[in-house]
N, C-alpha and C positions, 0 to 999 in steps of 0.2 A: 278585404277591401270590397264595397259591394260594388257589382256590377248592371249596368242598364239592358234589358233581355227587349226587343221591340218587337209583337208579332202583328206581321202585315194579313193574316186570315181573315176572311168574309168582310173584307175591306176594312175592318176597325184596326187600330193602332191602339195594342195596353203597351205597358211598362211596365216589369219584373226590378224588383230589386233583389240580388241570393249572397247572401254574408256568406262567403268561403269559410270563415272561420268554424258556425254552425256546421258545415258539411264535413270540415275533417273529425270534428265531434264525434259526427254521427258516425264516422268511418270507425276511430278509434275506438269507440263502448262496446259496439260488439268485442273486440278483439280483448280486451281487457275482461270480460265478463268471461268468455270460454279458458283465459287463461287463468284467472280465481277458479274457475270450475275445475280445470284438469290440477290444479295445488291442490283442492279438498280432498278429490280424486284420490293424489297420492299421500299425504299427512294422511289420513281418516284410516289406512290399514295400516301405517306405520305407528301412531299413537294409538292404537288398538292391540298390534303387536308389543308394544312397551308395556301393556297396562298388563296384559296375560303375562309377559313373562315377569313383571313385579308380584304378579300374582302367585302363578307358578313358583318364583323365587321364596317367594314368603310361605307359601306351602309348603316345601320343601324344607325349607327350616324349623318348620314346626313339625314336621315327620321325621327330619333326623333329631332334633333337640327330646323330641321323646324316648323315654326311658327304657320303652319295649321295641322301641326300631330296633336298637345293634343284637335281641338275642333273636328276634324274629330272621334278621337278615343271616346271620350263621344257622339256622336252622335252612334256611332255602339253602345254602351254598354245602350244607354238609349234603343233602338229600341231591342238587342240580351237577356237582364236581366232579368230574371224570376220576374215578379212584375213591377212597376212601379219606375220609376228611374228619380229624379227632380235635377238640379242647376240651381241656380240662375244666377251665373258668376264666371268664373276663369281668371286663367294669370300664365305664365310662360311658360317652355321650360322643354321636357321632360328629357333632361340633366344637366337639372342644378337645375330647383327649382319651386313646381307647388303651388300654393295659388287657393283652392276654398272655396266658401262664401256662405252655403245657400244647406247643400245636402238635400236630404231625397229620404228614401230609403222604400217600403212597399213591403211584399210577405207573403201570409197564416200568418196573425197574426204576422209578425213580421215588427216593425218599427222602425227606424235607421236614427234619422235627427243630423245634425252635422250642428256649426253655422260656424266652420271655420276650415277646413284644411289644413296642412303647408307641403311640403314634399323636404327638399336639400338632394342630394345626388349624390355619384362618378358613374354614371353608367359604368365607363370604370374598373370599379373595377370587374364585371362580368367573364372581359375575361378570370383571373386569378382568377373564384370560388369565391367571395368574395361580398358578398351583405357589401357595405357602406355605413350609412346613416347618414351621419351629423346631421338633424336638422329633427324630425318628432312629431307635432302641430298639436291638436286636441282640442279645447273648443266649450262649451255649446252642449254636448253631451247628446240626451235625446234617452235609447234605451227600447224597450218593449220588451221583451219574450214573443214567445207565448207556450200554456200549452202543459207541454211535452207529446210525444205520450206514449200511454201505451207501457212497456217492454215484449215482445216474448219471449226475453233469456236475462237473464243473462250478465250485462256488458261482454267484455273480459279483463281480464288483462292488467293493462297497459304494454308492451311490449318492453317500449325503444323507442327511438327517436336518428338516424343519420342524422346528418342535412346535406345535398346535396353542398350546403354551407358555407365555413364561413361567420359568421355575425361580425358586427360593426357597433352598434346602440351608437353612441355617443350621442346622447341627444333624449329623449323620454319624452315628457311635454304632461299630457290630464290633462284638467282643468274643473271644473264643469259637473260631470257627473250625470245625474238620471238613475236609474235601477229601471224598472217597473218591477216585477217578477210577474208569476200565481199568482192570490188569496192575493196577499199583498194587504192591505189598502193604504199603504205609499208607494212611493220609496223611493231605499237606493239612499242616497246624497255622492258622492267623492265629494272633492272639489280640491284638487288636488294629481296627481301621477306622478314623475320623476323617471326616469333609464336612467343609464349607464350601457351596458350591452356589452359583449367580447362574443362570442359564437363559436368552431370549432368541427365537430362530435359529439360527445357528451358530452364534456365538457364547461360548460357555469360559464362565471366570472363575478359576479356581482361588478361593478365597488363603484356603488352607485343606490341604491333603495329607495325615499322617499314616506311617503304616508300621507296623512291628509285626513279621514272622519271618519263621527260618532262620532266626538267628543275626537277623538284619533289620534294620528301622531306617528310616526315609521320611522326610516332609518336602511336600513339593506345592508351589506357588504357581500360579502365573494365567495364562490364556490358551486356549485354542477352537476352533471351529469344527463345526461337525460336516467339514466339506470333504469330496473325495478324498483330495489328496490331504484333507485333517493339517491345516497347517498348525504352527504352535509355539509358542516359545514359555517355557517351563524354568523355575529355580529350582533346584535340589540340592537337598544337604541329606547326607547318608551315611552310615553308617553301621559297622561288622563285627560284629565275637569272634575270633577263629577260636574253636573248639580245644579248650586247655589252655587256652593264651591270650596275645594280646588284641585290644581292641582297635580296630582300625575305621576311620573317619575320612569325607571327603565330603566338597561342595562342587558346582559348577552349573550350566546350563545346558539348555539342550531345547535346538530353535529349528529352526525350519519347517518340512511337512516328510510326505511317504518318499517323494520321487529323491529329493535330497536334504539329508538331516544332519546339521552339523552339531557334533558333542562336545565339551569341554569340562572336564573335571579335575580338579586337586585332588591330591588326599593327601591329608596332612599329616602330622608329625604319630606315632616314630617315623614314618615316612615321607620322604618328598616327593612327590612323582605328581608327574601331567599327563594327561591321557586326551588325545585331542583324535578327531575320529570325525572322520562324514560316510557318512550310509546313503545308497543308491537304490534305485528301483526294488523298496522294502516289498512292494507289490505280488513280482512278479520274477525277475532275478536280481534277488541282492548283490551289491558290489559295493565296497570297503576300503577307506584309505584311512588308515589309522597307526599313530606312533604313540608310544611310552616315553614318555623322557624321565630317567632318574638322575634328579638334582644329587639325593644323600640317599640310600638303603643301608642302613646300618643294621650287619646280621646277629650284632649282639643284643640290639632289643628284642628282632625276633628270638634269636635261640641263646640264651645266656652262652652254653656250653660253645661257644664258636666268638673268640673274643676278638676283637680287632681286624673284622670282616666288614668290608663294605665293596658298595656296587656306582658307577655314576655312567652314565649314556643312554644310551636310546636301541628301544626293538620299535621295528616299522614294518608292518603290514598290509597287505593290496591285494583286490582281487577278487574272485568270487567264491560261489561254493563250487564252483568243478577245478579252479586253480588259486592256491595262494602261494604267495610267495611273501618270505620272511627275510628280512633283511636285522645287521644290527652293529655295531658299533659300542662296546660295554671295557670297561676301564674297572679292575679287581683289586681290591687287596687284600691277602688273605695273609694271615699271621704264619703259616707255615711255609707257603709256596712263594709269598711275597707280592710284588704289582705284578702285571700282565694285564695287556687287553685279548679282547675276541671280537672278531669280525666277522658275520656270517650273511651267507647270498645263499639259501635254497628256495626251494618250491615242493608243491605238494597239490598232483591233479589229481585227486581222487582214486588213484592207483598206489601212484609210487609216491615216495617221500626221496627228496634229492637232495643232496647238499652237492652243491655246485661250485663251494668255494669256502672254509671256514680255516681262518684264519688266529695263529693263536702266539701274541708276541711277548715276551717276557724280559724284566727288567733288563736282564744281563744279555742283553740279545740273540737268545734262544727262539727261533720260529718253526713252528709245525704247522704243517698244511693240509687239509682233511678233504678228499674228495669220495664221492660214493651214492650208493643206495640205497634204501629200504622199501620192500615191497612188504604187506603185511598182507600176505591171503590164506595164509594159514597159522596154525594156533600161534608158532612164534614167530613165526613170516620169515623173509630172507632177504640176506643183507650182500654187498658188492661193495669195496672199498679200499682207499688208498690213502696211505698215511707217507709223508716223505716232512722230513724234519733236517736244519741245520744248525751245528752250534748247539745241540743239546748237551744237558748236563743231567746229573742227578746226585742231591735234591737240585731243585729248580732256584733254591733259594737258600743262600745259606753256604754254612763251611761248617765242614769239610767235604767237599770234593769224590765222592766213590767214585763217579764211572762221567766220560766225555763219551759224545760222540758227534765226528765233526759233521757228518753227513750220514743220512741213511733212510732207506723206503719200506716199507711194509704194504703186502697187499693181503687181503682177506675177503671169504667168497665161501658163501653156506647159508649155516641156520644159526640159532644159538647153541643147539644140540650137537651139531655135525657141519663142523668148518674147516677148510685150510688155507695156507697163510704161506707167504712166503716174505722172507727179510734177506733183508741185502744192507750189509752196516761193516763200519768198524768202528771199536769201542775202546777207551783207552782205560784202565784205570790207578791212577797215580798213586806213586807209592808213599 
């Protein structure tokens, strides 16, 4: 809106007209032109920095896509590698797919030969953070440890893991592995391990995990994070050889993280059994509350020779590694002896083994009652104990009849070698 200006100097009277609008113009243009200045400012080393690194990037692929990068680069790494570094022969391209045959690798005790390495993978997947590997091949893997050094301090804490990038390990195959460890007689034998593994920051998704060694195989499913405390929740389905016999099988889950992990397994036929289980400060002191429950144990799948044996209840467990205590509750039928249960309340602090109360009831109402000790500190350690029974018989099951007796104690105090005993009974035996 223009405004009238009147100036009364050297006695003349002008008139000013000044359009306010013109003036905030003028006010505005600078400010618009320093702030177009400070954008070029920053765009101009930013799109400078994209064009070098399109550059660089494209370099780099024409340096790995040549035929003489991969033996040039094992010549640097045989001559720069701490220790001795051997192939036999390789092939391929470092963009697409490297086959070597024949590594081995030696440094201070440790050896690492490998009959065959396989590696496909996207290396453009980089640009964009992202480690991709199709196809990564490892057999006839023999590796030795050497003996660890002594510890100064005190592990640290595991701490957590961000990974720099995301991963996509689409197929991970190592076959026939040995592990020499310190002081072992044997290696452990893999014979083989598969993954499918998702991995971004710290979150890692287990696609599919198989394993076969030692006579056991496993595939396991599921989630967990690479935080302290690792939490997790995993499927597992597993399964056992026992050596000469039969095969045993189970599935279940297994959730939580380090500070508390709760387990849950079947295993299934020939046997019934649940195994439920939460683990404590895995850290730093483990603690344990874990039960067995047997639905059916039938001992004739296990042992033909033992017909018409079976098992049904529960053993229950608590506690740590300086004290556990064993609890149980187990219901028997044995073809010779006939039903009985067993009830048992001990413990075991790292010293002594205690039975504090074992309990042993038999169809025909026969009960014996087991209290005692075992201390093992020597080759066959020594024992303290007391047997008091009522209404026994023998056999326990069955007729005819040798020997009653209606009441009677036993106590015993030694070694295996060198014990005495004393009994206090009377025995009838019917004629």
């Amino acid at each position: 809106m223009p405004n009238n200006i009147i100036d009364h100097s050297d006695n003349y009277i002008t008139t000013q007209f000044v359009d306010e609008s013109d003036t905030e113009e003028s006010l505005e243009r600078p400010f618009s032109y320093k702030l177009r200045f400070i954008l070029r400012l920053i765009l101009w080393p930013i799109t400078l920095f994209i064009l070098l690194l399109l550059i660089t990037i494209s370099g780099l692929i024409v340096l790995l896509n040549n035929e003489h990068t991969l033996p040039y680069l094992i010549n640097i790494a045989q001559e720069v590698a701490p220790g001795e570094l051997h192939i036999n022969n390789y092939q391929g391209r470092l963009t697409d797919s490297v086959t070597i045959h024949g590594l081995r690798y030696e440094a201070d005790g440790l050896e690492l030969n490998i009959g065959k390495f396989h590696l496909a993978w996207h290396p453009l997947a980089l640009s964009y953070l992202q480690l991709d590997i199709l196809d990564l091949q490892l057999d006839q893997v023999r590796l030795t440890l050497p003996p660890a050094a002594p510890a100064t301090e005190p592990s640290p804490a595991f701490a957590g893991i961000v990974l720099p990038l995301d991963i996509d390990l689409k197929r991970l195959l190592l076959t026939n592995l040995w592990l020499n460890l310190p002081d072992a007689k044997q290696p452990l034998y893999l014979k083989r391990f598969a993954a499918s593994i998702q991995a971004s920051g710290t979150r890692v998704k287990i696609k599919q995990l198989d394993v076969d060694a030692l006579g056991a195989t496993a595939q396991v499913q599921g989630r967990m994070r690479l935080e302290p405390a690792i939490p997790m929740r995993l499927q597992v389905n597993w399964g056992y050889k026992v050596p000469n016999s039969l095969n045993i099988a189970g599935f279940g889950t297994i959730q939580g993280n380090l500070k508390n992990l709760d387990l849950d397994q079947t295993i299934t036929a020939p046997l019934a059994v649940n195994i439920a289980a939460t683990l404590q400060n895995l850290e730093q002191t483990p603690q344990w509350d874990a039960k067995l429950t047997v639905t059916n144990l039938n001992f004739t799948s296990l042992v033909p020779q033992l017909p018409g044996h079976s098992v049904t209840g529960y053993l229950r467990s608590t506690g740590n590694l300086d004290n556990i205590m064993l609890t149980s509750d187990l219901k028997l039928a044995l073809e010779n002896l006939g039903k009985f249960t067993i009830k048992l309340n001990s413990n075991y602090n790292g010293k002594t083994f205690t039975a504090r109360h074992v309990a042993v009831t038999t169809s025909n109402g026969a009960k014996i009652i087991i209290m005692g000790q075992y201390i093992p500190n020597t080759d066959l350690g020594r024992f303290a104990g007391q047997i008091n029974w009522h209404n026994l018989r023998w056999p326990l099951h069955g007729k005819p009849i040798v020997a009653q007796s209606q009441t009677g104690q036993l106590s015993i105090n030694g070694t295996p070698s060198a014990y005495t005993y004393q009994l206090a009974t009377a025995v009838t035996m019917p004629t």
